[in-house]
Residue frames as qw, qx, qy, qz and C-alpha x, y, z in Angstrom:
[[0.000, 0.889, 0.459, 0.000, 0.00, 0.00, 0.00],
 [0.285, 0.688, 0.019, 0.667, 1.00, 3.38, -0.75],
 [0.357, -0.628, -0.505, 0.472, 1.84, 5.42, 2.27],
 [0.368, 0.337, 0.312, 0.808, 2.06, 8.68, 0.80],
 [0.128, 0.235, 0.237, -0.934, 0.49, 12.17, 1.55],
 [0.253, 0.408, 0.823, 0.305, -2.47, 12.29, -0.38],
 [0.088, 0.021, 0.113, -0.989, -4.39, 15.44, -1.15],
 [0.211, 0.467, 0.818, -0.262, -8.63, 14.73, -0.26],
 [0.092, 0.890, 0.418, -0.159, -10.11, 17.72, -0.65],
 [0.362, -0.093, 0.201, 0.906, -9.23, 20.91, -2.53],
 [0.201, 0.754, 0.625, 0.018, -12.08, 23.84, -2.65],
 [0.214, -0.264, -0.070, 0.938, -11.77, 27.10, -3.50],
 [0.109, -0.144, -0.389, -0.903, -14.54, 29.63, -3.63],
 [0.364, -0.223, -0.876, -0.225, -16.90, 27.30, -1.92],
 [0.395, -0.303, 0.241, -0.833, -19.71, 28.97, -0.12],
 [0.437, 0.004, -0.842, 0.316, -20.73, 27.55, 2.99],
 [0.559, -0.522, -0.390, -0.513, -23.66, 27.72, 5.10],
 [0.335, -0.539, 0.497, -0.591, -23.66, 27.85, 9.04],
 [0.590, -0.248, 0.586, -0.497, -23.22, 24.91, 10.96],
 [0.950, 0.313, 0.020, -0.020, -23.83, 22.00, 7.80],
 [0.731, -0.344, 0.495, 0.320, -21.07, 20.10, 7.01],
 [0.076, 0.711, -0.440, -0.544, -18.74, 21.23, 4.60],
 [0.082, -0.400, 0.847, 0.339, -17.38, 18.38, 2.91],
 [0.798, 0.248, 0.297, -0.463, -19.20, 16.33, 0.12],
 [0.729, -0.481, -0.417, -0.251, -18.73, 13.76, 0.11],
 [0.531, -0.766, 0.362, 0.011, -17.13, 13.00, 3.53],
 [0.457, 0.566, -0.686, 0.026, -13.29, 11.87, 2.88],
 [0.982, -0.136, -0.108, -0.078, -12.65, 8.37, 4.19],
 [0.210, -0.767, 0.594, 0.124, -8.99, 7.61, 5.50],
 [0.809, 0.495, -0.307, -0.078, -7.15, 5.91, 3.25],
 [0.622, 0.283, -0.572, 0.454, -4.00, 5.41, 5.62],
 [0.627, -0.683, 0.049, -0.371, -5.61, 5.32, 8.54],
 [0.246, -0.891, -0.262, 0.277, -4.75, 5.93, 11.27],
 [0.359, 0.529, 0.127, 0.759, -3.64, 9.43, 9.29],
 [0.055, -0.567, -0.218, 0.793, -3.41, 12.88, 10.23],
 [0.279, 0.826, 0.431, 0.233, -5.75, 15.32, 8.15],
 [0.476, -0.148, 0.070, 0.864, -3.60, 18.33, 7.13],
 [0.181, 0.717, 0.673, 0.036, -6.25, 21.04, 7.21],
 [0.285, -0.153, 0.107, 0.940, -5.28, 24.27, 5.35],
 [0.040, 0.719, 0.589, 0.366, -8.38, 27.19, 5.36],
 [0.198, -0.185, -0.046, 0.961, -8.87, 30.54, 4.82],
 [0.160, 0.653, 0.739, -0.031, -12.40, 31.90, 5.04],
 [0.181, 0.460, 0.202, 0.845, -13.79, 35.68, 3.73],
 [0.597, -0.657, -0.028, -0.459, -15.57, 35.81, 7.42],
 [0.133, -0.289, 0.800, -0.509, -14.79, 35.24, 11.27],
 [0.703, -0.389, 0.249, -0.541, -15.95, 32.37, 12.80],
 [0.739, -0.275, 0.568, -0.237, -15.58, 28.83, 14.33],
 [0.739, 0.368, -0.444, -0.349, -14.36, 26.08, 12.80],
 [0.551, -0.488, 0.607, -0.299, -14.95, 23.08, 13.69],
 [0.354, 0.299, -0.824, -0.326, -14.01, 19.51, 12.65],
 [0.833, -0.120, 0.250, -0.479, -16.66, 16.33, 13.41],
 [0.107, 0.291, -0.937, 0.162, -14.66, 13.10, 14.32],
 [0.356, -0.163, -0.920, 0.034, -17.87, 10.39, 14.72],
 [0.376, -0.742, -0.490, -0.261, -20.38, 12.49, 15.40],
 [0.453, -0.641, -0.277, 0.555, -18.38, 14.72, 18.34],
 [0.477, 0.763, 0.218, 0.378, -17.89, 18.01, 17.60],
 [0.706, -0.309, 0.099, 0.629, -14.38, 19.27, 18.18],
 [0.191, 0.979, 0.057, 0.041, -13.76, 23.32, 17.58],
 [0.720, 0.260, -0.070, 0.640, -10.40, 24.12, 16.13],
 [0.106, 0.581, 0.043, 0.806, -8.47, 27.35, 17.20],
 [0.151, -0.050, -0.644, 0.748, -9.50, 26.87, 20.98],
 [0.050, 0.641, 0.765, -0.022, -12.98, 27.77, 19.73],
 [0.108, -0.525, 0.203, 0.819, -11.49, 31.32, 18.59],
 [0.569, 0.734, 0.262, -0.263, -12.87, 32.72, 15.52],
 [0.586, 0.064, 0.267, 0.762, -10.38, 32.11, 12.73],
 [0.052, -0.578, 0.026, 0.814, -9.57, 35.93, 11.34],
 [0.553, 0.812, 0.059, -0.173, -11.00, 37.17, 7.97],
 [0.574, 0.781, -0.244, -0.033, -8.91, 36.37, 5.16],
 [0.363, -0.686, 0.609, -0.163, -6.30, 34.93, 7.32],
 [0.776, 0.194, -0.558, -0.222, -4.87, 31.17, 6.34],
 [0.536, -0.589, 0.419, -0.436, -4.67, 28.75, 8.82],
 [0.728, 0.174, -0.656, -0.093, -3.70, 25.19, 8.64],
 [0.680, -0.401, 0.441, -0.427, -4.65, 22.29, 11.50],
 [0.403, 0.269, -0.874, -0.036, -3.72, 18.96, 12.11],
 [0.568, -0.295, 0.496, -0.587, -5.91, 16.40, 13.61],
 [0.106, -0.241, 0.963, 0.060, -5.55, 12.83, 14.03],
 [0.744, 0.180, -0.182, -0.618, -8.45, 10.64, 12.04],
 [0.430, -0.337, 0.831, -0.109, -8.47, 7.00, 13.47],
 [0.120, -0.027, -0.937, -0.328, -9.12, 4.02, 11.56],
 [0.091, -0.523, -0.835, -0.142, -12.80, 3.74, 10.18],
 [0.028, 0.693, 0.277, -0.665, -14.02, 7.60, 11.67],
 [0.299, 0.768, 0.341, 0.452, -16.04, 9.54, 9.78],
 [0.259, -0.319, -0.086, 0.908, -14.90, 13.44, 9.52],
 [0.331, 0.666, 0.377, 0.553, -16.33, 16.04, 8.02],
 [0.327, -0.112, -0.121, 0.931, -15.81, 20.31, 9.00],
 [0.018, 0.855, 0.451, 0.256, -18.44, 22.92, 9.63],
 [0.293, 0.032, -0.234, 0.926, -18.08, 26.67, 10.22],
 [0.067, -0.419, -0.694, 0.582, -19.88, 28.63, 12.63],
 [0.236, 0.607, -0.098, -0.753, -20.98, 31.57, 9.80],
 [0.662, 0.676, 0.319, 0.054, -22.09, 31.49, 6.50],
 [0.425, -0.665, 0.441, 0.427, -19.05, 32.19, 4.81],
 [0.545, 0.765, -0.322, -0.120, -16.96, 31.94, 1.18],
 [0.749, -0.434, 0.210, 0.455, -14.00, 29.59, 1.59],
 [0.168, 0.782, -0.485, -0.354, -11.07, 31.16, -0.33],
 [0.378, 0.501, -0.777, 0.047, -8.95, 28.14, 0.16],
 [0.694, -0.262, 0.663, -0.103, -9.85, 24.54, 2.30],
 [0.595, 0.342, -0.725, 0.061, -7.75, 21.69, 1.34],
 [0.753, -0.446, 0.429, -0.224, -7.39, 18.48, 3.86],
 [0.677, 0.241, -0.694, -0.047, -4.47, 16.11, 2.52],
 [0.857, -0.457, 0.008, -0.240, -3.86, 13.04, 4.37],
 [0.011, 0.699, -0.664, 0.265, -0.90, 12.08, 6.18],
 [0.776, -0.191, -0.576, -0.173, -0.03, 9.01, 7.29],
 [0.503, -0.854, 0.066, -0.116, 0.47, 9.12, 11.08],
 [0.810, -0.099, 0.088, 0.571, 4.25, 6.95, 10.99],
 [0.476, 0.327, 0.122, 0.807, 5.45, 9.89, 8.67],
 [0.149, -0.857, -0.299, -0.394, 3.80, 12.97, 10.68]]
């Protein structure tokens, strides 16, 4: 099996609705257990938060990322877990991407 990075997701432009779940479809981990390598930069402040199996887990300390501002998170995606990322505003993304890491090489 490949262990490689992989890039998942790659949106730009992609308006986003309070509180629904960003990602369609949801990415599966391919090299589980992986780190997700989450790089986003929104045209509004507010919450982002990532959903690991139904829990919902606010990035940023639960700080509003900044307008226009790029940010990039890491967060560990065990074997079999669904994921998927909502933000807290209605909102433009500029830029979310989520490649996958495998956890050995992180």
């Amino acid at each position: 099996m490949n262990r490689e990075a992989k890039t998942r997701i790659v949106y730009v432009g992609k308006k986003v609705t309070a509180n629904t779940n960003i990602l369609e479809p949801e990415p599966i981990p391919e090299l589980a257990p992986s780190i997700y390598r989450i790089q986003v930069c929104a045209d509004t402040a507010g919450v982002l938060s990532a959903i690991i199996n139904g829990q919902v887990l606010q990035l940023n300390s639960a700080n509003a990322l900044t307008a226009n501002a790029l940010y990039i998170f890491d967060t560990v995606v065990p074997k079999n877990s669904s994921f998927n990322l909502q933000y807290s505003v209605d909102a433009t993304m500029k830029i979310l991407s989520i490649v996958e890491i495998p956890a050995e090489r992180a």
